[in-house]
C-alpha positions as CSV (number, residue, x, y, z in Angstrom):
1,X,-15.4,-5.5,-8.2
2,X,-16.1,-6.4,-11.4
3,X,-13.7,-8.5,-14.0
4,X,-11.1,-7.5,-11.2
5,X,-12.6,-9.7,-8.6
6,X,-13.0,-12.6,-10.2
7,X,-9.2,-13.0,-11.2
8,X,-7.1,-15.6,-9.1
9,X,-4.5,-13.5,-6.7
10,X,-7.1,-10.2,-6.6
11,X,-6.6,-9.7,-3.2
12,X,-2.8,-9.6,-3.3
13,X,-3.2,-7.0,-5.8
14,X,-5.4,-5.1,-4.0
15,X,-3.6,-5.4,-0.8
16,X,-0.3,-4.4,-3.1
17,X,-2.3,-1.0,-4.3
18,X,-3.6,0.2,-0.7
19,X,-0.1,-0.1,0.4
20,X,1.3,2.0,-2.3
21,X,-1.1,4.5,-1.5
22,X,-1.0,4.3,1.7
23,X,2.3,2.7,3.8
24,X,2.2,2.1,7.4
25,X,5.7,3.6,7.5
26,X,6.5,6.8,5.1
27,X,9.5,6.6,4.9
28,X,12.7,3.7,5.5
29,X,15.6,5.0,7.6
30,X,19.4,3.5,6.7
31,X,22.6,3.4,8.0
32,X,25.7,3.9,5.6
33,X,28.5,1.2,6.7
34,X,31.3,2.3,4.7
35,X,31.7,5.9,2.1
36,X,30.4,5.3,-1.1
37,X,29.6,7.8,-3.9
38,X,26.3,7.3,-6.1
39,X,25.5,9.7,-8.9
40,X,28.1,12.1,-7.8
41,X,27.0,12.5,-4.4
42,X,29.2,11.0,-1.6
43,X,27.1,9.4,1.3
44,X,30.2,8.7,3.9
45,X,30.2,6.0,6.4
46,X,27.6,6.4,9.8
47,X,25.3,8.9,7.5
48,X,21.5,7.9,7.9
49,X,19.9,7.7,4.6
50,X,16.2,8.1,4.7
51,X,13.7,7.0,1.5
52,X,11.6,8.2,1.0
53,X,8.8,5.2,0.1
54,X,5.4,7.3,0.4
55,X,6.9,10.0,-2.6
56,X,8.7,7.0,-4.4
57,X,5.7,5.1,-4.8
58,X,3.8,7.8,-6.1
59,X,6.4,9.2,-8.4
60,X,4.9,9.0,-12.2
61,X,8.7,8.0,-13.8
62,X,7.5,4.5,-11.7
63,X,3.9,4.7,-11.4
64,X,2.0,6.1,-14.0
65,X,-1.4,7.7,-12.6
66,X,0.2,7.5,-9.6
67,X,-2.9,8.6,-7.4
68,X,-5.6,6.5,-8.9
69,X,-6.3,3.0,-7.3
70,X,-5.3,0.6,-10.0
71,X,-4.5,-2.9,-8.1
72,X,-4.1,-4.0,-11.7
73,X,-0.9,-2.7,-11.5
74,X,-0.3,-5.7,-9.6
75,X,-1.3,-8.4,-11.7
76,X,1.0,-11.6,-12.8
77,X,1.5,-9.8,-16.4
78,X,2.0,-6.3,-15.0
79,X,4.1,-7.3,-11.9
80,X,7.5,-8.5,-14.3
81,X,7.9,-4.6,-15.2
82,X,8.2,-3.3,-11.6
83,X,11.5,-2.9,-10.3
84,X,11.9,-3.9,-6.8
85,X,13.1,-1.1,-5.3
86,X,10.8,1.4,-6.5
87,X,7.7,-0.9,-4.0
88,X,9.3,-0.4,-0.3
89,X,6.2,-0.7,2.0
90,X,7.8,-3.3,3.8
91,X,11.9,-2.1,3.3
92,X,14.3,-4.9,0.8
93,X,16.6,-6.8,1.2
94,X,18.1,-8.7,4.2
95,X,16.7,-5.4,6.5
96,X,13.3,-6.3,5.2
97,X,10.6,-6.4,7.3
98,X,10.5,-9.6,9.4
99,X,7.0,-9.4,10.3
100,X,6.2,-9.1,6.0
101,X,4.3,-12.5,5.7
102,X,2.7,-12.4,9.2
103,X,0.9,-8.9,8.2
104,X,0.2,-10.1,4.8
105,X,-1.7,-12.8,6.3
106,X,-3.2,-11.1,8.6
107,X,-4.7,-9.0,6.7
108,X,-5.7,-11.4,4.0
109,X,-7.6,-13.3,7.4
110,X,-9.3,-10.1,8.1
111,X,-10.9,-8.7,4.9
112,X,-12.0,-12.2,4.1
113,X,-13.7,-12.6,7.3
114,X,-15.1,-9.1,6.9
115,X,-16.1,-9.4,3.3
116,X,-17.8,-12.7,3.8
117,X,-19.7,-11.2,6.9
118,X,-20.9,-8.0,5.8
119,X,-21.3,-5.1,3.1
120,X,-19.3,-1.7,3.0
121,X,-21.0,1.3,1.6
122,X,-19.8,5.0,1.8
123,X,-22.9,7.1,3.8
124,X,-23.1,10.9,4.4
125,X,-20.1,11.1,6.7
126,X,-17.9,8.5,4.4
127,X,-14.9,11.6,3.7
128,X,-14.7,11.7,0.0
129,X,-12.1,12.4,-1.6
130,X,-9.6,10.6,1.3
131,X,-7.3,13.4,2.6
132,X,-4.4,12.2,4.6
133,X,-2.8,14.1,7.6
134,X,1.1,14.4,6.5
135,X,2.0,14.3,10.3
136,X,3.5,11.0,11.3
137,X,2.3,7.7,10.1
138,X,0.0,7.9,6.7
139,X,-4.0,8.1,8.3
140,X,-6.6,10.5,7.3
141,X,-6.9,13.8,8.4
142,X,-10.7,12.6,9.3
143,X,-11.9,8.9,10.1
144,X,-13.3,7.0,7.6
145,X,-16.9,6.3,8.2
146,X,-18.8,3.3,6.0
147,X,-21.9,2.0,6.8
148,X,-21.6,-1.9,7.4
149,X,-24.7,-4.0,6.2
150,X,-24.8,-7.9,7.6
151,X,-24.7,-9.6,4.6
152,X,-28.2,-11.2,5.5
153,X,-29.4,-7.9,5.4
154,X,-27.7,-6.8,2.3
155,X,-28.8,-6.1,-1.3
156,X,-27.5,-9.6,-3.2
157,X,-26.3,-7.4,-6.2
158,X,-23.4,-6.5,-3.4
């Protein structure tokens, strides 16, 4: 962890990162109430627009290193420069995901409890590097295996 995990709001960032990488939902699915022309292209009234969040959040114009893990990215300095609508994991606007707050907190609940109760460390079968399956919802191809040590257990350096 680091510098990184001793800074206030680190595990918003890091939550932030993972779902950049990796969003529950690829993509965010619109319909178009009335015609309206954008850039020169005319999306007409009833047309489903789709967007593409997985390729938009890993598109360098927005993101640069797009595939490395950098939850600094995220950070109160850093998080002024992002435009809104180029981090979707959970839609915008007033279509946004209602359940936004209640997963965020869920999953801050969760790795807390986790962390506090044991150790993660990658063993033989740990797939490295992470390949995901592009059918469906963004999960590996393989499961990820880490070996879990009971923090009683564990080497106090982790």
């Amino acid at each position: 962890a680091g510098k990184l995990g001793h800074q206030p709001g680190c595990l918003e960032m890091v939550m932030n990162e993972s779902i950049r990488l990796h969003p529950a939902g690829g993509r965010l699915k619109r319909v178009c109430k009335k015609t309206v022309e954008l850039n020169g292209v005319t999306i007409a009234e009833g047309m489903v627009v789709l967007i593409p969040a997985f390729v938009l959040h890993r598109d360098p114009q927005y993101w640069p290193e797009p595939d490395e893990f950098r939850p600094e990215r995220f950070s109160k300095e850093n998080k002024e420069g992002i435009d809104p609508y180029t981090f979707l994991p959970f839609g915008a606007g007033p279509r946004n995901c209602i359940g936004m707050r209640f997963a965020h907190l869920v999953v801050k609940v969760a790795v807390v409890v986790l962390l506090q109760n044991f150790s993660f460390r990658p063993c033989k079968d740990t797939p490295i590097p992470l390949v995901l399956d592009s059918k469906g919802f963004m999960q590996p191809k393989k499961p990820i295996v880490l070996k879990m040590v009971p923090r009683a257990q564990a080497d106090p350096k982790n």
